[in-house]
C-alpha positions in Angstrom: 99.4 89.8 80.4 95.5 89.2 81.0 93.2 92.1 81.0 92.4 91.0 84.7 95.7 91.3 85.8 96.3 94.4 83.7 93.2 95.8 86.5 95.0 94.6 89.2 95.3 98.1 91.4 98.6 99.8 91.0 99.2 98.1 87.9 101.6 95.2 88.7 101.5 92.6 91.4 104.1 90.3 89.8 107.2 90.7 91.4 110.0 91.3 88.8 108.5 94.1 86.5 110.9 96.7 86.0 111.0 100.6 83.7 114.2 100.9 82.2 115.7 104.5 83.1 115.4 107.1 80.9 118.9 108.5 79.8 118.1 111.6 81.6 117.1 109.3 85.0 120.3 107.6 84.9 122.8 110.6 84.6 120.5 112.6 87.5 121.7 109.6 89.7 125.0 109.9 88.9 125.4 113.0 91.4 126.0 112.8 94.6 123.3 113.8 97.2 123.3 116.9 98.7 122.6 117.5 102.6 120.2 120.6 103.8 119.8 119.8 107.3 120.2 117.3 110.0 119.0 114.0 108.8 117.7 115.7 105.5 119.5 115.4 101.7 118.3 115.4 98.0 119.5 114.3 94.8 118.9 115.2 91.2 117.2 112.2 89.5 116.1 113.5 86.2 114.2 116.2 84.3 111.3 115.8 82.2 110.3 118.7 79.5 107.2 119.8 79.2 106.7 117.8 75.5 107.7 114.4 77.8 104.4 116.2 80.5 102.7 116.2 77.7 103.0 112.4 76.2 101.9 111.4 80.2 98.6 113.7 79.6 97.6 112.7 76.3 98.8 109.1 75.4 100.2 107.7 79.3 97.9 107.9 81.6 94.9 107.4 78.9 96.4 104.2 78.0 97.3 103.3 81.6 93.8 104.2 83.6 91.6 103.0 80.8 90.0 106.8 80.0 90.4 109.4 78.4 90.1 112.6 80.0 91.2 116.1 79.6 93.8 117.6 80.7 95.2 120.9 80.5 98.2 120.9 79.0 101.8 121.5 80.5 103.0 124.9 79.9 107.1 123.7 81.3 109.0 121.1 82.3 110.2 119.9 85.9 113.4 118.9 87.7 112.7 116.0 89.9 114.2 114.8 93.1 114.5 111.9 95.5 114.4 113.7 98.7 115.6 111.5 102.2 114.8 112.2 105.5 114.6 111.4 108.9 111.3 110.1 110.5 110.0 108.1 113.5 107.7 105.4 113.9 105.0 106.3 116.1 103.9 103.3 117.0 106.9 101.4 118.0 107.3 104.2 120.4 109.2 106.1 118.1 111.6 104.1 116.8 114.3 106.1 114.7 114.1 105.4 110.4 114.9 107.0 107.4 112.1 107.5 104.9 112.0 108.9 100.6 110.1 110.9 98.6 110.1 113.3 95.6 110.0 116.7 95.2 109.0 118.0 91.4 110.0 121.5 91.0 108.6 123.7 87.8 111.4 124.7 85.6 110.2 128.0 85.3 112.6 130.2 86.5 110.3 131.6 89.6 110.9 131.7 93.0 107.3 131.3 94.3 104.9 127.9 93.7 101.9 126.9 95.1 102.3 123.3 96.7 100.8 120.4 96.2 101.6 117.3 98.6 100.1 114.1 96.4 99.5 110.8 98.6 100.3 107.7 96.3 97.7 104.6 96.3 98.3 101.0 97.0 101.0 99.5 94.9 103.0 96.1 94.7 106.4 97.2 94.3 108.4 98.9 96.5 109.4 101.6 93.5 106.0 102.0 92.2 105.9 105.4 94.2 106.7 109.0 94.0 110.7 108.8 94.2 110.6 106.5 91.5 108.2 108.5 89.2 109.3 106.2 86.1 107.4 103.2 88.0 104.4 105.4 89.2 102.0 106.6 86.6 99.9 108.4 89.1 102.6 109.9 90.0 103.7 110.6 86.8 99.9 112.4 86.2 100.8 114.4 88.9 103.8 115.7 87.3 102.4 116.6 84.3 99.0 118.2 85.7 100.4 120.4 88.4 104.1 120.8 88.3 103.8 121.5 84.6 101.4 124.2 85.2 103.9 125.5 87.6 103.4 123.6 91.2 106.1 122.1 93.5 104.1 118.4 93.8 106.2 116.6 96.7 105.0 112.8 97.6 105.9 110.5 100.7 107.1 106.9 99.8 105.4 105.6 103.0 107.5 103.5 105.7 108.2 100.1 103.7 108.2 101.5 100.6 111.0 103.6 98.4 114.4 103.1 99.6 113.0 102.3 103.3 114.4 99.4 105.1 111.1 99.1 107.4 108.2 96.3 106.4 105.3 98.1 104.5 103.4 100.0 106.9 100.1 99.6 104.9 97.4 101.4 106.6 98.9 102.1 109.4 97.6 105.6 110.0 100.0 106.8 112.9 102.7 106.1 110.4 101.5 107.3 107.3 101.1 110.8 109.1 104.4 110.4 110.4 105.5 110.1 107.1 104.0 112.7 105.1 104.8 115.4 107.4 108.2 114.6 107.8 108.1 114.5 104.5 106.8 117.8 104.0 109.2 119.5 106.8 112.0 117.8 104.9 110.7 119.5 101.8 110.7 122.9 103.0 114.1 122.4 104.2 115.4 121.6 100.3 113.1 124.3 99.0 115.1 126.5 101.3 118.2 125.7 100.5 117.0 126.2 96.5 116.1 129.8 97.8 112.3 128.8 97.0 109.3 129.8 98.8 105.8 127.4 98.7 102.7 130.2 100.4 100.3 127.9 99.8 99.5 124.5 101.0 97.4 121.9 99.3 97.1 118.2 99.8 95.7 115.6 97.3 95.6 111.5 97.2 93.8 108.6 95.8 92.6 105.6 97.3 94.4 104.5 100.0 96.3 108.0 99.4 93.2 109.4 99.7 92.5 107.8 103.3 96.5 108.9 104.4 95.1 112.4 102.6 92.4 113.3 105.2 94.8 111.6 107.9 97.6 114.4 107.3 95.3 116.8 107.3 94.4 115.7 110.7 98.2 115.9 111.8 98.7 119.2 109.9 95.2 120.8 111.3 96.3 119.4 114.8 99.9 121.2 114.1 98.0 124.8 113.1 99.8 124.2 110.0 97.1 125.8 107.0 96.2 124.3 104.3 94.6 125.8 101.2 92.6 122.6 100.4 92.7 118.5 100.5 91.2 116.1 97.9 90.7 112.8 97.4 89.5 110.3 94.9 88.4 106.9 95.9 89.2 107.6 99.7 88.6 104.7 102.0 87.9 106.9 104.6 87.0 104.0 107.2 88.6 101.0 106.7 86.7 99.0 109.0 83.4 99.4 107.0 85.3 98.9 102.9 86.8 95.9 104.3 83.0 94.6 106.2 81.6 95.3 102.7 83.4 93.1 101.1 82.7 90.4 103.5 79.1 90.8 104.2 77.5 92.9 101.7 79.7 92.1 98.3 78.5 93.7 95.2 78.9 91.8 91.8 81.5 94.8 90.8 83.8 94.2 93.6 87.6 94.0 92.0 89.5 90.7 91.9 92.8 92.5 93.8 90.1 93.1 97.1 92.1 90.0 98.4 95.8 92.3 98.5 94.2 94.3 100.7 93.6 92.2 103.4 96.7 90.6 103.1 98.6 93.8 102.9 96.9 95.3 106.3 97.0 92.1 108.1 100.3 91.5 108.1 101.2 95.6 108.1 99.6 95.4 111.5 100.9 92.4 113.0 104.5 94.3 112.4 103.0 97.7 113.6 101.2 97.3 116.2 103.0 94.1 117.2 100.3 91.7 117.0 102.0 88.7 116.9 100.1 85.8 114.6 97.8 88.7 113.8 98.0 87.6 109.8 97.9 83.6 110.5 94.7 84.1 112.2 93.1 85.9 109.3 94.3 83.9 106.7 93.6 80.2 105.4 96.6 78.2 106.3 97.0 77.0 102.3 97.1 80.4 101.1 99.6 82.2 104.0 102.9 81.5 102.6 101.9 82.8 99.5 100.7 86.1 101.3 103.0 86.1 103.1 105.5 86.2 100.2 103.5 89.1 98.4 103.9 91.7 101.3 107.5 90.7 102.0 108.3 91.6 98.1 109.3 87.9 97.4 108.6 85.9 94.2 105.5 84.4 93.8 102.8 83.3 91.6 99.8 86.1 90.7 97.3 83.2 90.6 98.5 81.6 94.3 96.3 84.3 95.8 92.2 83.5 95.9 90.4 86.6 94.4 87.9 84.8 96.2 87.8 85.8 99.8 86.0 83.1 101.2 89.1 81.0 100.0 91.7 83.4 101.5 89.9 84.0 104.5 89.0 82.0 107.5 85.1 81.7 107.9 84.5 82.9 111.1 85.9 86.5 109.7 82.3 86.4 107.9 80.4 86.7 111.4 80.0 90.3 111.3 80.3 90.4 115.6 83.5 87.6 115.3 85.2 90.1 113.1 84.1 93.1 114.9 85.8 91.8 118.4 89.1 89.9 116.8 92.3 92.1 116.9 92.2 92.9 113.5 89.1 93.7 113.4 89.8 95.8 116.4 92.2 97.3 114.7 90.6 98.1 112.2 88.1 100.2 113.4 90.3 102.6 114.5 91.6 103.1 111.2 89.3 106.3 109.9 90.0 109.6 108.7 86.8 111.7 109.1 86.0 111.6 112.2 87.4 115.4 113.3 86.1 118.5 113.4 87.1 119.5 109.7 88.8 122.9 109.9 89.8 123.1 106.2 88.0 122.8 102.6 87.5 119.4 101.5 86.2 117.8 98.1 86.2 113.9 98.4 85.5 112.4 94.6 83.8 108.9 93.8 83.0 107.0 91.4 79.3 105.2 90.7 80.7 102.1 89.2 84.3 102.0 91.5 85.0 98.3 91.6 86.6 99.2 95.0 85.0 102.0 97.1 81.3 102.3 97.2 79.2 105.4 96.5 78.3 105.6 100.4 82.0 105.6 101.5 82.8 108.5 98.9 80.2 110.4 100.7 81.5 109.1 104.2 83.3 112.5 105.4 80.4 114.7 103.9 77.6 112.7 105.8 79.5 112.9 108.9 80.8 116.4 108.9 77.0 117.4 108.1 75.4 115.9 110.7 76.6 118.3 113.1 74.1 120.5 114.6 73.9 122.7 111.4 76.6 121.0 109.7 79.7 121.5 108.5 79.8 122.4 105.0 83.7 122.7 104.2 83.5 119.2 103.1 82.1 118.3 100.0 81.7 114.9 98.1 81.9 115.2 94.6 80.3 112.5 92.2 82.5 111.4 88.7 80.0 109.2 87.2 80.2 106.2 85.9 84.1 106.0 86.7 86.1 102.7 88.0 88.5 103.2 90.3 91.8 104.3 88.4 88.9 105.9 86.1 87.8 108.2 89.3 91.2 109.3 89.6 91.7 110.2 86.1 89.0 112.1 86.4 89.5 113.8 89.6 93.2 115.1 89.4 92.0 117.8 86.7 89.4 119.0 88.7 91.8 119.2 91.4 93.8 121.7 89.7 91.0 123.7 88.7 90.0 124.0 92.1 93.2 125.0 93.4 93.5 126.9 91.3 91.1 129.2 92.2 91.8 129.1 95.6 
């Protein structure tokens, strides 16, 4: 594999690449599922001791997000499940579905845990995510950091992703709130039935994690439901103006994958929102199929898809006032997750040299928030240096925990 494709986002966009299961994995999904509630059942899909938290801290995620970084080290191990549950899709006017996620509980012995919902990034595969934490080494980071230092760490799969029969729902934000809270609802439910308690709330995700991050906390602010704190790393908290910077202003940094995310969120919202075409109209005819295979999880070739957007891309999409007024563009603008009054405490990290989000979109939330009469100062935006994207993250999650932490 080529170092470029070894940078490509979430690790693998070739369709095909699988992670054997560990002995432990495959006996966990041996036993039968156990229901909680209405619509609501988890299973046992493995346990990893805290010397297997412990190879993800100091030789995994290294190896994986190109830095080294450290980590405080996991004091037990954690049962994991793959929790199912009921949802709705807001915007097909509810339509019924089932979603996954995971649910990582300390093998501690205690009855009490802090919790920590973590929003996963973009990926290619429909098990690089939470309920698969095998496939997912940011999930897997998340394991070892917090519920190895004795946090319940839940994760949504998203609509599309996981064991959901839905198309990917990348970006959609209705949805993606949709599915984290049911998510967490679902949680409490099995934490319930384990005779477990979780006082404490926080929320946590990177990149577009980080974006469906400050989107839950909307939802859960909206629901009165408190929450300790939220961070992010590499948020794109307004989609509209990452995706017109790559168009119109492109930096000599920007990452070779920037192309996925079009095509993801094109055709995510043509499905959504029922836009029919809406992709076709975005994309060059000679490079649709091949898109088109990529966000239906089909075989295809890595080097079919232009990292060059002006090949992917029709031309008028770089008239700043064409894009603005097309449906996607449209679209587009109203995908942003900042623009509330913030009721809780937020630290959104960024990274100088991120190859995907710029400096001024890390401090997107902060700059809004503050220019508010005298300003709100819950949010904060929190600088990692030098960091790339996966780099940013790397770097954030330990400073997450030392900030919970303390909370």
């Amino acid at each position: 594999m080529t170092k470029l494709l070894r940078k490509i986002h979430s690790f693998l966009f070739i369709i095909g690449i699988g992670v054997a299961l560990t002995p432990a994995i495959a006996a966990a999904q041996s036993e039968p599922p156990v229901s909680v509630a209405p619509g609501v059942s988890y299973e046992l899909i493995g346990h990893w001791e805290a010397d297997r938290l412990n190879r993800i801290l100091t030789v995994e995620t290294p190896e994986f997000f190109e830095i080294t970084v450290p980590y405080t080290p996991a004091q037990n191990g954690a049962r994991l499940y793959r929790v199912t549950y009921s949802s709705v899709i807001p915007e097909r006017d509810n339509q019924p579905t089932v979603a996954t996620g995971l649910l990582a509980v300390p093998d501690t012995g205690g009855t009490s845990f802090p919790l920590v919902s973590y929003q996963h990034g973009t990926v290619y595969e429909k098990e690089q995510v939470p309920s698969f934490p095998e496939h997912s080494p940011e999930t897997a980071l998340m394991i070892a950091q917090f519920a190895g230092q004795g946090y319940l760490v839940i994760g949504a799969d998203y609509f599309g992703m996981g064991l959901s029969g839905e198309p990917e729902g990348y970006m959609v934000k209705r949805s993606h709130q949709q599915a984290t809270y049911d998510m967490l609802v679902a949680s409490r439910a099995v934490l319930d039935q384990m005779e477990l308690s979780a006082p404490k709330l926080f929320i946590a995700g990177w990149s577009q994690g980080g974006f469906v991050t400050m989107a839950f906390l909307e939802k859960l602010e909206s629901a009165g439901i408190p929450v300790a704190a939220a961070a992010t790393a590499s948020a794109p908290l307004d989609v509209m103006a990452a995706l017109s910077g790559f168009l119109n202003f492109p930096r000599e940094n920007d990452a070779s994958w920037i192309s996925t995310l079009f095509i993801l969120s094109s055709f995510s919202f043509e499905n959504y929102y029922r836009v029919p075409g809406l992709a076709r109209a975005l994309l060059n005819e000679a490079h649709y199929e091949v898109s088109r295979a990529a966000y239906e999880r089909r075989p295809f070739d890595p080097a079919d898809i232009p990292t060059d957007l002006h090949d992917l891309i029709r031309p008028e999409y770089f008239d700043p006032k064409f894009f603005a007024g097309s449906a996607y563009g449209r679209l587009l603008a109203e995908t942003q997750a900042y623009r509330w009054v913030i009721q809780s405490p937020v630290r959104n990290y960024y990274g100088e040299a991120d190859e995907a989000i710029t400096p001024g979109i890390g401090r997107l939330a902060m700059t809004y928030q503050g220019a508010m009469g005298r300003g709100n100062t819950l949010v904060e935006a929190i600088s990692t240096g030098d960091t790339s994207h996966r780099g940013t993250y790397a770097t954030a999650v330990p400073q997450w925990k030392l900030w919970f932490d303390g909370l």
